[in-house]
PDB file with one MODEL, atoms N, CA, C and O in Angstrom:
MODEL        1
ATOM      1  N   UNK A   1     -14.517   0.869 -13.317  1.00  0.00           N
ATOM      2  CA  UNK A   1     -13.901   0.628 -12.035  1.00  0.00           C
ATOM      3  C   UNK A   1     -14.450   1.590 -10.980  1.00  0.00           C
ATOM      4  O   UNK A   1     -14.854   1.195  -9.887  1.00  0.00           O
ATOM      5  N   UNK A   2     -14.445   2.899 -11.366  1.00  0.00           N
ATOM      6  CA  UNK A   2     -14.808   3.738 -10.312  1.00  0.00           C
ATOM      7  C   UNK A   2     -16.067   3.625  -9.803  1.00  0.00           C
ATOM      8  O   UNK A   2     -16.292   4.098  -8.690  1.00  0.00           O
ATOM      9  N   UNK A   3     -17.176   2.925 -10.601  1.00  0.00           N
ATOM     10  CA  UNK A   3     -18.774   2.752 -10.647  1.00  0.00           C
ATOM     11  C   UNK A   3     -18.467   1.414  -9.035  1.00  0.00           C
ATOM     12  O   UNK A   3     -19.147   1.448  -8.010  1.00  0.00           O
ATOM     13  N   UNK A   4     -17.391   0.481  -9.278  1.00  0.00           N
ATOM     14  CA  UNK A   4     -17.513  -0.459  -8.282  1.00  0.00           C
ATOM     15  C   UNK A   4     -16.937  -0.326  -7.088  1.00  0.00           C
ATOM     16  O   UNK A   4     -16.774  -1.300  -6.353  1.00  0.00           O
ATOM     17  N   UNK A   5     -16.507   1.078  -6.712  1.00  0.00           N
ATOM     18  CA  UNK A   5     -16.037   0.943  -5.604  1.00  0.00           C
ATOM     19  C   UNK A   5     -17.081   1.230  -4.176  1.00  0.00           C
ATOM     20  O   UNK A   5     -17.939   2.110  -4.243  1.00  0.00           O
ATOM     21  N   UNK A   6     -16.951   0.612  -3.236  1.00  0.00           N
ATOM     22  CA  UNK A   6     -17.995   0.762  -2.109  1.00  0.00           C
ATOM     23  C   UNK A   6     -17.192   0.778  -1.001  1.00  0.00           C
ATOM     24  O   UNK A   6     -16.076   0.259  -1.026  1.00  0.00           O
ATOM     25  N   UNK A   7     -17.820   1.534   0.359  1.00  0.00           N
ATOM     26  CA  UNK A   7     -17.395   1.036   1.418  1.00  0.00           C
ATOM     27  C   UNK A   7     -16.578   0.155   2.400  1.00  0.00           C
ATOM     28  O   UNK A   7     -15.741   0.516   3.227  1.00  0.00           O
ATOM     29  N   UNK A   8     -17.058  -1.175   2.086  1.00  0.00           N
ATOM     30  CA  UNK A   8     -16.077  -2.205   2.092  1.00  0.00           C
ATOM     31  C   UNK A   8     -14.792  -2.303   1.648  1.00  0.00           C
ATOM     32  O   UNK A   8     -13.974  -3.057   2.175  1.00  0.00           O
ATOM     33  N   UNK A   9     -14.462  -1.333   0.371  1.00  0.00           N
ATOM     34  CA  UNK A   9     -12.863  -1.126   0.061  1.00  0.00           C
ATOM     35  C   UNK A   9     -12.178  -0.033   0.517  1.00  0.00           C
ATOM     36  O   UNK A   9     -11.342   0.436  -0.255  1.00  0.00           O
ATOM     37  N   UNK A  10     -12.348   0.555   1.723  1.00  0.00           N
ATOM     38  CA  UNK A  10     -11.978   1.162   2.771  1.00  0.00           C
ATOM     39  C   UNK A  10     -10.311   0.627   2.952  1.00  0.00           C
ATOM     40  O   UNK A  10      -9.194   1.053   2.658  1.00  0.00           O
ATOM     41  N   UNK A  11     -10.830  -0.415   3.535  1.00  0.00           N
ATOM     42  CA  UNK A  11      -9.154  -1.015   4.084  1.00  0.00           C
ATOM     43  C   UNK A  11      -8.130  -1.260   3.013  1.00  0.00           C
ATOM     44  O   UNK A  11      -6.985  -0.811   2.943  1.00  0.00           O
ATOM     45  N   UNK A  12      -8.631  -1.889   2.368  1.00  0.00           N
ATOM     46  CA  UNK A  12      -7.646  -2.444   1.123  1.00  0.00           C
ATOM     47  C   UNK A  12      -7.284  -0.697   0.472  1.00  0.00           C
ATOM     48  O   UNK A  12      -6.090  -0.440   0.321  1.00  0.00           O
ATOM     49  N   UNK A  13      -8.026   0.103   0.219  1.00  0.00           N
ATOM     50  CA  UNK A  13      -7.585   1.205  -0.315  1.00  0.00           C
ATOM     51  C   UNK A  13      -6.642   2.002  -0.055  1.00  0.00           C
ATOM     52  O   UNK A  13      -5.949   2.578  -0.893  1.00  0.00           O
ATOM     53  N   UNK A  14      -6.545   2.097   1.277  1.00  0.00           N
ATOM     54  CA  UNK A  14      -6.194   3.020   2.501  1.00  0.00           C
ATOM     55  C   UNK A  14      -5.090   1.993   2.754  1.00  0.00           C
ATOM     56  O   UNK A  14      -4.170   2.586   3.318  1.00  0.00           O
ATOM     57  N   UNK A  15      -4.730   0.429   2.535  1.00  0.00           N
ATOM     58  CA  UNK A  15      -3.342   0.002   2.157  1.00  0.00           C
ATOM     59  C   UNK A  15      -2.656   0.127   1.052  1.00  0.00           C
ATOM     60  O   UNK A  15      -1.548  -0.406   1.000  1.00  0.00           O
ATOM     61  N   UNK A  16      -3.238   0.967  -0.237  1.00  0.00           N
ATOM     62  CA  UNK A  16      -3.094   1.147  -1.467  1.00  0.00           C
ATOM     63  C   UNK A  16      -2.107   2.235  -1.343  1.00  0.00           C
ATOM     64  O   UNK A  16      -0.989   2.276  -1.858  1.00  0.00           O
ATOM     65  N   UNK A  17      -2.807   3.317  -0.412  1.00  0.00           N
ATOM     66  CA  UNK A  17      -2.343   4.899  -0.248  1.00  0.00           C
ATOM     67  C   UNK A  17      -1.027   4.443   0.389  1.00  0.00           C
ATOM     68  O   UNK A  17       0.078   4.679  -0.101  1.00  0.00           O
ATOM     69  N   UNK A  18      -1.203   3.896   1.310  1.00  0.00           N
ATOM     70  CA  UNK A  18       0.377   3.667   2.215  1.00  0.00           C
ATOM     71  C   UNK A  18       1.396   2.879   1.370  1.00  0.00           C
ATOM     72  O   UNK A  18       2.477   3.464   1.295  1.00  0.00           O
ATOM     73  N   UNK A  19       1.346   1.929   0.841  1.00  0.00           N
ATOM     74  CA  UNK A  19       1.853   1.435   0.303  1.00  0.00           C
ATOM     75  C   UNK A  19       2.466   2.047  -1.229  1.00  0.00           C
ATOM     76  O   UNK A  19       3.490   1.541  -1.689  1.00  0.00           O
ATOM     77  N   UNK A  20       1.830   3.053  -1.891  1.00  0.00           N
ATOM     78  CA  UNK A  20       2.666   3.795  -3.191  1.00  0.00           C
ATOM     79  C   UNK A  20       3.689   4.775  -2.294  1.00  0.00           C
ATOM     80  O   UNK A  20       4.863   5.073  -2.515  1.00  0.00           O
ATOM     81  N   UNK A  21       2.693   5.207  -1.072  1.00  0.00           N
ATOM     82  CA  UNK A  21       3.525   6.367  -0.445  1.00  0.00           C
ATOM     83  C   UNK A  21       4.897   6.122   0.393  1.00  0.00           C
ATOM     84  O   UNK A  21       5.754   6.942   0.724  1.00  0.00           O
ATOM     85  N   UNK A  22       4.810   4.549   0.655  1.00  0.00           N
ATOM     86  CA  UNK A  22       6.295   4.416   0.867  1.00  0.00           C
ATOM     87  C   UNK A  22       6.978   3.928  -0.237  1.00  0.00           C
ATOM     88  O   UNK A  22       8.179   3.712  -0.069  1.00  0.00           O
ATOM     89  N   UNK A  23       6.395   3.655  -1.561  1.00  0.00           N
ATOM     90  CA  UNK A  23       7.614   3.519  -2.544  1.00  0.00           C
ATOM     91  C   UNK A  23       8.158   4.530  -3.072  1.00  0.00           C
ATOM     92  O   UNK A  23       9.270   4.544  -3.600  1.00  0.00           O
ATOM     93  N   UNK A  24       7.094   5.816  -2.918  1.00  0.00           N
ATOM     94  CA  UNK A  24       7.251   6.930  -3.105  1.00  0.00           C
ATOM     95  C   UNK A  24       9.217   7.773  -2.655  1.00  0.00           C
ATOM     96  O   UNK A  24      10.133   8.415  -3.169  1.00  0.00           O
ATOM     97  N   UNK A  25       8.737   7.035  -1.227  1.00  0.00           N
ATOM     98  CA  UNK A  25       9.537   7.628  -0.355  1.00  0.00           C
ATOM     99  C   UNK A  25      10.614   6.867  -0.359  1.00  0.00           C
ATOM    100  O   UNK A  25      11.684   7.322   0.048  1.00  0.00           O
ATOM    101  N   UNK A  26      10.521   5.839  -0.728  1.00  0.00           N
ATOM    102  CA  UNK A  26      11.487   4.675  -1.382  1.00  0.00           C
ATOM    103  C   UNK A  26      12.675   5.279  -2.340  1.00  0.00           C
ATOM    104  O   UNK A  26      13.885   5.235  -2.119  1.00  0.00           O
ATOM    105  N   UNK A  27      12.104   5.765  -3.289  1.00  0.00           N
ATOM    106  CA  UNK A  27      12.129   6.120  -4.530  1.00  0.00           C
ATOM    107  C   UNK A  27      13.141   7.500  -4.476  1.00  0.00           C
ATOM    108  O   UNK A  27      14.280   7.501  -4.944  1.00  0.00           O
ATOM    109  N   UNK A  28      12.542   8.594  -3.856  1.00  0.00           N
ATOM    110  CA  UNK A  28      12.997   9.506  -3.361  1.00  0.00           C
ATOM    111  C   UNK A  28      14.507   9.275  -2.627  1.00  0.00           C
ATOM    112  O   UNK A  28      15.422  10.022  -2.974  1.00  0.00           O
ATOM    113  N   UNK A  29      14.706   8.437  -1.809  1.00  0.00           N
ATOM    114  CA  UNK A  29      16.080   7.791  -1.354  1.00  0.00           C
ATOM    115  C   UNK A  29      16.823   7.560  -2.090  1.00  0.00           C
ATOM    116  O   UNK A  29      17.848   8.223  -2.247  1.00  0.00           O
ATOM    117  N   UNK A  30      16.434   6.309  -2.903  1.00  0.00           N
ATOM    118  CA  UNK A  30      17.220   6.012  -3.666  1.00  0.00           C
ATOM    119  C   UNK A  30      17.902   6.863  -4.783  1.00  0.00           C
ATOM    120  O   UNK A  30      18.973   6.492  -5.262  1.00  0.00           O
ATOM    121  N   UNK A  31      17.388   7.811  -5.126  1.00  0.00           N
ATOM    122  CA  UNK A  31      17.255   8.919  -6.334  1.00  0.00           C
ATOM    123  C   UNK A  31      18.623   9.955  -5.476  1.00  0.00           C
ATOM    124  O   UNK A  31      19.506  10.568  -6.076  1.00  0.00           O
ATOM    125  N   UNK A  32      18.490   9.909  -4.395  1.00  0.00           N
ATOM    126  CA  UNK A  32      19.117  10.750  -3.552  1.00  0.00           C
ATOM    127  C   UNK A  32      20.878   9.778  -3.593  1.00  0.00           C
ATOM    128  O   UNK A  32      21.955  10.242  -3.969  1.00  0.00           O
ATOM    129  N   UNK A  33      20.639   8.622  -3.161  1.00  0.00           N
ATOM    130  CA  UNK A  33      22.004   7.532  -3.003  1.00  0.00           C
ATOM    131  C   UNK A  33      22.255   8.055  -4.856  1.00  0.00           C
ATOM    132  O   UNK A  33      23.254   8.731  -5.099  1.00  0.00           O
ATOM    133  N   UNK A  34      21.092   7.601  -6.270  1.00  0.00           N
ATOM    134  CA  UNK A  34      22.326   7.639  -7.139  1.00  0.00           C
ATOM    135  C   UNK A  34      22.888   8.747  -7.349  1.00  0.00           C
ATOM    136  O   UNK A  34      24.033   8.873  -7.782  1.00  0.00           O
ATOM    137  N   UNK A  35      21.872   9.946  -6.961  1.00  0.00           N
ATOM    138  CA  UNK A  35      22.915  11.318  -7.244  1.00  0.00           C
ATOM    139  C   UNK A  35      24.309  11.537  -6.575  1.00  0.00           C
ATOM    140  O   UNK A  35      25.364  12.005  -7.002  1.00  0.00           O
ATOM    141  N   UNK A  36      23.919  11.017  -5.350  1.00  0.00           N
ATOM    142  CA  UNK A  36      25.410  10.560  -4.772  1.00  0.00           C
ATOM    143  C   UNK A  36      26.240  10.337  -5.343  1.00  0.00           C
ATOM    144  O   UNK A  36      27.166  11.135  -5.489  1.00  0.00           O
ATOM    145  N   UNK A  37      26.193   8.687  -6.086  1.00  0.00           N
ATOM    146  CA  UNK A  37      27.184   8.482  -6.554  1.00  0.00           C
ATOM    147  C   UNK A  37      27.675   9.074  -8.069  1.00  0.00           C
ATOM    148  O   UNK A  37      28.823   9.199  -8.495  1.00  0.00           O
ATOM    149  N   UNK A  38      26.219   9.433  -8.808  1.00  0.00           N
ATOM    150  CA  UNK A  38      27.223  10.223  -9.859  1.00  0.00           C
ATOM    151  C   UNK A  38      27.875  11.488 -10.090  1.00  0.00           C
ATOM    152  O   UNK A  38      28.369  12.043 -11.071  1.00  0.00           O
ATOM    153  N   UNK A  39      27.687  11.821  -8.627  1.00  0.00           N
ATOM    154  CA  UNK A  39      28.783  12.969  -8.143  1.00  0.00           C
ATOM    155  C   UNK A  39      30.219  12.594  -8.188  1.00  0.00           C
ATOM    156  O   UNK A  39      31.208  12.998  -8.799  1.00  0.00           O
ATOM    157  N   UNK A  40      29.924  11.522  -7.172  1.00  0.00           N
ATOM    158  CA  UNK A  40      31.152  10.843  -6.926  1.00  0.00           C
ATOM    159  C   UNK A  40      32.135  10.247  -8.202  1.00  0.00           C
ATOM    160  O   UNK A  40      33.348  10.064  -8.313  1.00  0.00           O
ATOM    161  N   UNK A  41      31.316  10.107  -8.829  1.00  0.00           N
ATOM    162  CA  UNK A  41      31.795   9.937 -10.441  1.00  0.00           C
ATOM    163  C   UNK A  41      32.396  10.522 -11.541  1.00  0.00           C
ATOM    164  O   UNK A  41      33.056  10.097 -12.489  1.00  0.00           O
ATOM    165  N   UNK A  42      31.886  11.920 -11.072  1.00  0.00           N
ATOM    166  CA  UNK A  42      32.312  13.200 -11.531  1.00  0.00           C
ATOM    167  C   UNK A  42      31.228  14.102 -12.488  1.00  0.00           C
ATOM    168  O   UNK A  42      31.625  15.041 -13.177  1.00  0.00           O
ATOM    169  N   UNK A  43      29.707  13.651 -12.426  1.00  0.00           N
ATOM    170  CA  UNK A  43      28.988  14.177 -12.763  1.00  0.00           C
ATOM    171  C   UNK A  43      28.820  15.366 -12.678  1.00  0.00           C
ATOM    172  O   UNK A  43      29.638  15.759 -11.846  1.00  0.00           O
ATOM    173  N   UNK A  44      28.135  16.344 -13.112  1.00  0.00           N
ATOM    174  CA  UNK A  44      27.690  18.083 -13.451  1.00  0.00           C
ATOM    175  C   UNK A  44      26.606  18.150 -12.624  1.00  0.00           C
ATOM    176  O   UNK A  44      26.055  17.049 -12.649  1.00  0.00           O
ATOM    177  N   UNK A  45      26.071  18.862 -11.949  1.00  0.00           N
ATOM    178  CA  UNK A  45      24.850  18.794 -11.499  1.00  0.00           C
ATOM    179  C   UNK A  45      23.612  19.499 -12.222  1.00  0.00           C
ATOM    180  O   UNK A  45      22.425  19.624 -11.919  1.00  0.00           O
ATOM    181  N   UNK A  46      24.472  19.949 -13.419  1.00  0.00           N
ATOM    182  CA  UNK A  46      23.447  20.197 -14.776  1.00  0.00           C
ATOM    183  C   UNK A  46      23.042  18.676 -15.243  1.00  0.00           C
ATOM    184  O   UNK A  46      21.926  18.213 -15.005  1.00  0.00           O
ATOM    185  N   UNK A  47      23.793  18.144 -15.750  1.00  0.00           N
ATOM    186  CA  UNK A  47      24.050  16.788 -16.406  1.00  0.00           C
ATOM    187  C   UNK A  47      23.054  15.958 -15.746  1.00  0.00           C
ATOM    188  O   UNK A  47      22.163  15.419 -16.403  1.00  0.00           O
ATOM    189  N   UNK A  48      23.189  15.773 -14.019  1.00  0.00           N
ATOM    190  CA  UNK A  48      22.065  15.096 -12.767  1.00  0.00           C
ATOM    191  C   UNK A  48      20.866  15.581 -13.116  1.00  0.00           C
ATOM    192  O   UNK A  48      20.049  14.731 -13.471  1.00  0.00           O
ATOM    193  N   UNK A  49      20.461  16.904 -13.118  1.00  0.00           N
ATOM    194  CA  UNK A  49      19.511  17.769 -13.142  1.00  0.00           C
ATOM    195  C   UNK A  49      18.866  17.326 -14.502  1.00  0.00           C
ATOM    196  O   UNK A  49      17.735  16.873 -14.326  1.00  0.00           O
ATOM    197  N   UNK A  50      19.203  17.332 -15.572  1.00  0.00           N
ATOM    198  CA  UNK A  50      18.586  17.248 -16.897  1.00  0.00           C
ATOM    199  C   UNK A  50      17.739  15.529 -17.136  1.00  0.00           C
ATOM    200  O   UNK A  50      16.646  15.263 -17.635  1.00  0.00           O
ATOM    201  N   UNK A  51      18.802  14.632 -16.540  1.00  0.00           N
ATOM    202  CA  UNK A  51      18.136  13.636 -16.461  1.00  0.00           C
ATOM    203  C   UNK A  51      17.182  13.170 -15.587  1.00  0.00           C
ATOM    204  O   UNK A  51      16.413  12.212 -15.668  1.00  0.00           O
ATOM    205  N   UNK A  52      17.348  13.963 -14.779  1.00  0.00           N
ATOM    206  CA  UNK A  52      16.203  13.734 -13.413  1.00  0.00           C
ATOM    207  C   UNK A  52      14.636  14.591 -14.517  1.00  0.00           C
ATOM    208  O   UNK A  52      13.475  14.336 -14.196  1.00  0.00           O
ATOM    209  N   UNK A  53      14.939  15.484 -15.656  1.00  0.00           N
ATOM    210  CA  UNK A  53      13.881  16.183 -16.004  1.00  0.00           C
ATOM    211  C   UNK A  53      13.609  17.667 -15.244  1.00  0.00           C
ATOM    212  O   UNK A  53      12.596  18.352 -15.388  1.00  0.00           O
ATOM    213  N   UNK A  54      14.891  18.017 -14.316  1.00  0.00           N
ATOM    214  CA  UNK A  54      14.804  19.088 -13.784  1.00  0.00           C
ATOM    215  C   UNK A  54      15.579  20.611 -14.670  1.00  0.00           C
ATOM    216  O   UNK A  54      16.586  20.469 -15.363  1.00  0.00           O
ATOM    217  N   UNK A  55      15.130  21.517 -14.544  1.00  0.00           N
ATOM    218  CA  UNK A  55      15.818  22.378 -15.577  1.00  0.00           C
ATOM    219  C   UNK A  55      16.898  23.713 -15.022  1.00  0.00           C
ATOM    220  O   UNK A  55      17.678  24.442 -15.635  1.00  0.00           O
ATOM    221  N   UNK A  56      16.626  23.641 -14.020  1.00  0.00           N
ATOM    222  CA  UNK A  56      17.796  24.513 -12.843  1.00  0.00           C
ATOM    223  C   UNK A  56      18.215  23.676 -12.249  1.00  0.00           C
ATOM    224  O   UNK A  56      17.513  23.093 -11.422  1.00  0.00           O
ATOM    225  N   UNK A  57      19.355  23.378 -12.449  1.00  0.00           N
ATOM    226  CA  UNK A  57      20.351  22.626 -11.471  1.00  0.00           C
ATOM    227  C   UNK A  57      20.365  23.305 -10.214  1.00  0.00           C
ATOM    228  O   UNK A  57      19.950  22.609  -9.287  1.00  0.00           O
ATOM    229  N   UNK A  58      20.625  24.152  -9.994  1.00  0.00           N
ATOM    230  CA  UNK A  58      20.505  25.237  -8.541  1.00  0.00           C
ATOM    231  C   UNK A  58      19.730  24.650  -7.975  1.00  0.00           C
ATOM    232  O   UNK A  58      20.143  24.224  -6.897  1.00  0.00           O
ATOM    233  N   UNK A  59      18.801  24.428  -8.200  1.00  0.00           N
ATOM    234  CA  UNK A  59      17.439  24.440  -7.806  1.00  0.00           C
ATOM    235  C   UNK A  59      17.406  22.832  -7.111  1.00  0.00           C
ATOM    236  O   UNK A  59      17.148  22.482  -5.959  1.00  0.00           O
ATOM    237  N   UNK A  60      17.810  21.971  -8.426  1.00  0.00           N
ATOM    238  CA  UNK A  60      17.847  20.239  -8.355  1.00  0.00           C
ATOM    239  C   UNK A  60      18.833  19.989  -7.043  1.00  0.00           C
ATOM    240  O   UNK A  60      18.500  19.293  -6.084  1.00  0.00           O
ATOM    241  N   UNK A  61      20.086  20.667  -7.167  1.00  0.00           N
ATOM    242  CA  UNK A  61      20.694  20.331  -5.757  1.00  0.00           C
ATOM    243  C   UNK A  61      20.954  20.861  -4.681  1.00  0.00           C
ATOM    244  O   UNK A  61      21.985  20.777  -4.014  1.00  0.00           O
ATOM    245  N   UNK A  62      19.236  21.891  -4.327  1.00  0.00           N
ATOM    246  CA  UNK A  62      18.757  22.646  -2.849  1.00  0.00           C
ATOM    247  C   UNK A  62      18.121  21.561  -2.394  1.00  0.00           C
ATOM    248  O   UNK A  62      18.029  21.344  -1.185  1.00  0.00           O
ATOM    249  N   UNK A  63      17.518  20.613  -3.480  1.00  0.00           N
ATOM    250  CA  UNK A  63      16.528  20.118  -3.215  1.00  0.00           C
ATOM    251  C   UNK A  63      16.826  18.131  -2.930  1.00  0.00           C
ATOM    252  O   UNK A  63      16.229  17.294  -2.253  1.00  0.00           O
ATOM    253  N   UNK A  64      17.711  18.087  -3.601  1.00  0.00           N
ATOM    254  CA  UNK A  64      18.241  16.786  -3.539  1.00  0.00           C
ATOM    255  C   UNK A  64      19.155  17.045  -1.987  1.00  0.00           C
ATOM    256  O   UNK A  64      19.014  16.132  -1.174  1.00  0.00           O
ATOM    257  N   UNK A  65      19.877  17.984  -1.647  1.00  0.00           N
ATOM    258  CA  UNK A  65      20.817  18.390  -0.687  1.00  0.00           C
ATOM    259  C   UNK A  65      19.855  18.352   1.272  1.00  0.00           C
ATOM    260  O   UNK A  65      20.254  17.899   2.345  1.00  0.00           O
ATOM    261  N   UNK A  66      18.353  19.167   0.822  1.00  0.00           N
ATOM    262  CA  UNK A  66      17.433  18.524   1.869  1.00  0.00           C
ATOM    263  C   UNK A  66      16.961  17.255   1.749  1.00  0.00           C
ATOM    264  O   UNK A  66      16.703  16.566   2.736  1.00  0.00           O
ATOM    265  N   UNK A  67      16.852  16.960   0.857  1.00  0.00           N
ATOM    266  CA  UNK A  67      16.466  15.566   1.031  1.00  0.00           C
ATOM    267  C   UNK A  67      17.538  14.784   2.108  1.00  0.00           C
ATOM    268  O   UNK A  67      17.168  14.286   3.172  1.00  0.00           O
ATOM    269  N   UNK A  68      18.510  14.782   1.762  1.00  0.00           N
ATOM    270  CA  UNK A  68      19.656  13.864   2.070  1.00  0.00           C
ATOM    271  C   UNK A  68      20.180  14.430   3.846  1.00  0.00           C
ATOM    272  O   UNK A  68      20.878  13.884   4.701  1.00  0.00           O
ATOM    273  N   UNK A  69      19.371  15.879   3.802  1.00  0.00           N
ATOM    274  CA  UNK A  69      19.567  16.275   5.124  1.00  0.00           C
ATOM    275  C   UNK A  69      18.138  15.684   6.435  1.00  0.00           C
ATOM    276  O   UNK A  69      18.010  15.615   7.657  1.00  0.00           O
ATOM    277  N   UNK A  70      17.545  15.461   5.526  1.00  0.00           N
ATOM    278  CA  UNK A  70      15.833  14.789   5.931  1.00  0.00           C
ATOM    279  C   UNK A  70      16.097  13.057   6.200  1.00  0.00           C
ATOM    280  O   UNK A  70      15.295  12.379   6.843  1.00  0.00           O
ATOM    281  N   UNK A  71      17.224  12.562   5.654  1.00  0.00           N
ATOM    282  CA  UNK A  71      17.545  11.052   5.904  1.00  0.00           C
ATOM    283  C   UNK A  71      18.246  11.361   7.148  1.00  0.00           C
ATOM    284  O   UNK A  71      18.598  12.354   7.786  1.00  0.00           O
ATOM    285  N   UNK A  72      18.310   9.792   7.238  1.00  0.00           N
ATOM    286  CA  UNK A  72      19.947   9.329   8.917  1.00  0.00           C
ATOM    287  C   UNK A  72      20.911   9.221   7.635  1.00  0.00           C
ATOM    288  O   UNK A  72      20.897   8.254   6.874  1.00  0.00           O
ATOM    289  N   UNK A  73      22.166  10.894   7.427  1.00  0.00           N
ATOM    290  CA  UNK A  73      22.910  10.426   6.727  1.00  0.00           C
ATOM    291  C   UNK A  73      24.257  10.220   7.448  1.00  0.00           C
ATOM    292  O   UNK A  73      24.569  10.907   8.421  1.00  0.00           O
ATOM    293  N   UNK A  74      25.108   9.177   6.901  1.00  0.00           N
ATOM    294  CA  UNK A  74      26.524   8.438   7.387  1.00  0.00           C
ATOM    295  C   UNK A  74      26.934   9.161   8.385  1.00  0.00           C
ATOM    296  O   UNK A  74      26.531  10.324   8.391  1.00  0.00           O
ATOM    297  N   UNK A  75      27.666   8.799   9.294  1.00  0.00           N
ATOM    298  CA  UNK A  75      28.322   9.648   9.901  1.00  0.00           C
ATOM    299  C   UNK A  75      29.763   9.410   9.416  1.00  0.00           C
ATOM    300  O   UNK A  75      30.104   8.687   8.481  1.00  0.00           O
ATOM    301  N   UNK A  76      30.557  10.159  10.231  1.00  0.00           N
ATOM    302  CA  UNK A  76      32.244  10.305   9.545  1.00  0.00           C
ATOM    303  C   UNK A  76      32.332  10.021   8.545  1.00  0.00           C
ATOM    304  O   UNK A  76      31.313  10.035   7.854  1.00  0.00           O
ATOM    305  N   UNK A  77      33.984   9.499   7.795  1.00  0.00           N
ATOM    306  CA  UNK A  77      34.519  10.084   6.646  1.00  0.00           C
ATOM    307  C   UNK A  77      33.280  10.082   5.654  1.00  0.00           C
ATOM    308  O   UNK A  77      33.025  11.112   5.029  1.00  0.00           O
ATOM    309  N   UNK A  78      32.391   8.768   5.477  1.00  0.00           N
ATOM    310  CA  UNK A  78      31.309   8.781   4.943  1.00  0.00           C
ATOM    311  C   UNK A  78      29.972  10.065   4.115  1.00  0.00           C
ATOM    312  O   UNK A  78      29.443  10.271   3.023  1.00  0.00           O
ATOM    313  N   UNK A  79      29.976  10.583   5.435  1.00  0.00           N
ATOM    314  CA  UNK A  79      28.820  11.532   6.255  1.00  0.00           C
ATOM    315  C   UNK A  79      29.461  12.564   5.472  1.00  0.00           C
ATOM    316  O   UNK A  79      28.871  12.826   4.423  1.00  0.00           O
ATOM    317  N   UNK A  80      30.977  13.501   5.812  1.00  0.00           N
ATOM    318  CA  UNK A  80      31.250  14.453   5.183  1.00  0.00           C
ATOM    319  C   UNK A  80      31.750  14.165   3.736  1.00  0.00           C
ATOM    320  O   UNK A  80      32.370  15.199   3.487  1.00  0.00           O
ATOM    321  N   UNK A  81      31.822  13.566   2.909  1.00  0.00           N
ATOM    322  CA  UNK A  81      32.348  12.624   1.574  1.00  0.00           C
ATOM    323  C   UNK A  81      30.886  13.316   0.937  1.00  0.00           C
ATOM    324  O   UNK A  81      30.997  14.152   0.040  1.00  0.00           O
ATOM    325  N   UNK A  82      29.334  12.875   1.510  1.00  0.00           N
ATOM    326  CA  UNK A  82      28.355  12.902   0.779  1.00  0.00           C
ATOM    327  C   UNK A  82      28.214  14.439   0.925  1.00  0.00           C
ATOM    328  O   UNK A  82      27.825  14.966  -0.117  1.00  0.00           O
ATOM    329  N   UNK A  83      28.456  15.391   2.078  1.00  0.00           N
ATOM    330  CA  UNK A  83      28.206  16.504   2.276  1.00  0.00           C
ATOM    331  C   UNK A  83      28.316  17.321   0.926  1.00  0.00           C
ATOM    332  O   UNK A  83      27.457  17.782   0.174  1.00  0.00           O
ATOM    333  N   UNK A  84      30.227  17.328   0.893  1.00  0.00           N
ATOM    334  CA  UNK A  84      30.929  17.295  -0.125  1.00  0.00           C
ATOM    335  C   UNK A  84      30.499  17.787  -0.975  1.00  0.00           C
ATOM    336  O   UNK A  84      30.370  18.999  -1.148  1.00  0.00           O
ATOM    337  N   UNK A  85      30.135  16.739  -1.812  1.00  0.00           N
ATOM    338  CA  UNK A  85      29.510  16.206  -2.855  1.00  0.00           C
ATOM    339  C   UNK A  85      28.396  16.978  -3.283  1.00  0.00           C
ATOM    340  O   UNK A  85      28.236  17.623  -4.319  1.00  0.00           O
ATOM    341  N   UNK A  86      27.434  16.746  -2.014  1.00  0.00           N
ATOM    342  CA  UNK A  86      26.237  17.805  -2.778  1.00  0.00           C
ATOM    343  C   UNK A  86      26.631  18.973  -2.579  1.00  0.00           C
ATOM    344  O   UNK A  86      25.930  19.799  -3.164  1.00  0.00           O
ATOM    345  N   UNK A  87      27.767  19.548  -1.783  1.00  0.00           N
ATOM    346  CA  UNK A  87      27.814  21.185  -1.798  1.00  0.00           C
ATOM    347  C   UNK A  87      29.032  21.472  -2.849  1.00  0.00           C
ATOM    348  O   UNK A  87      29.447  22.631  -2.840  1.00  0.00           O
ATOM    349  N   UNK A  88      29.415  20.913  -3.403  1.00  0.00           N
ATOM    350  CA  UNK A  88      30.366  21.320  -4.653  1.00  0.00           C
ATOM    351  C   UNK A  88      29.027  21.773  -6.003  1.00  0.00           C
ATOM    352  O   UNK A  88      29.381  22.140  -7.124  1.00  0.00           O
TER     353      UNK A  88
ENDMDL
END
């Protein structure tokens, strides 16, 4: 494969890059909404952390907590509900 790539696959490539990089970012959201809810559930943020493959929870929800500060998150009861959540 790598022997056939030329010039001409410029465009199509460079829609390749954009296109993982918003599922990427896709992905990242969504990951962010389920930690949400298995807070809301009554999850550990060890418990979140381990299945995400992360090994400091501390760490998993500085980082899940910007994320969610990097979105448009809810406003009112909503908005502070998720705050909450990641700061417990």
């Amino acid at each position: 494969m790598w022997a056939h790539i030329a010039e001409d696959d410029v465009h199509a490539l460079l829609g390749l890059v954009g296109a993982i990089h918003a599922l990427q970012q896709h992905a990242r959201d969504m990951e962010t909404y389920a930690v949400l809810a298995a807070r809301k559930a009554g999850a550990s943020w060890a418990d979140i952390a381990g299945m995400a493959g992360r090994d400091v929870a501390d760490e998993y929800q500085e980082d899940v907590t910007r994320e969610f500060a990097s979105m448009d998150p809810p406003d009112g009861a909503v908005g502070e509900e998720c705050r909450r959540l990641l700061s417990d």
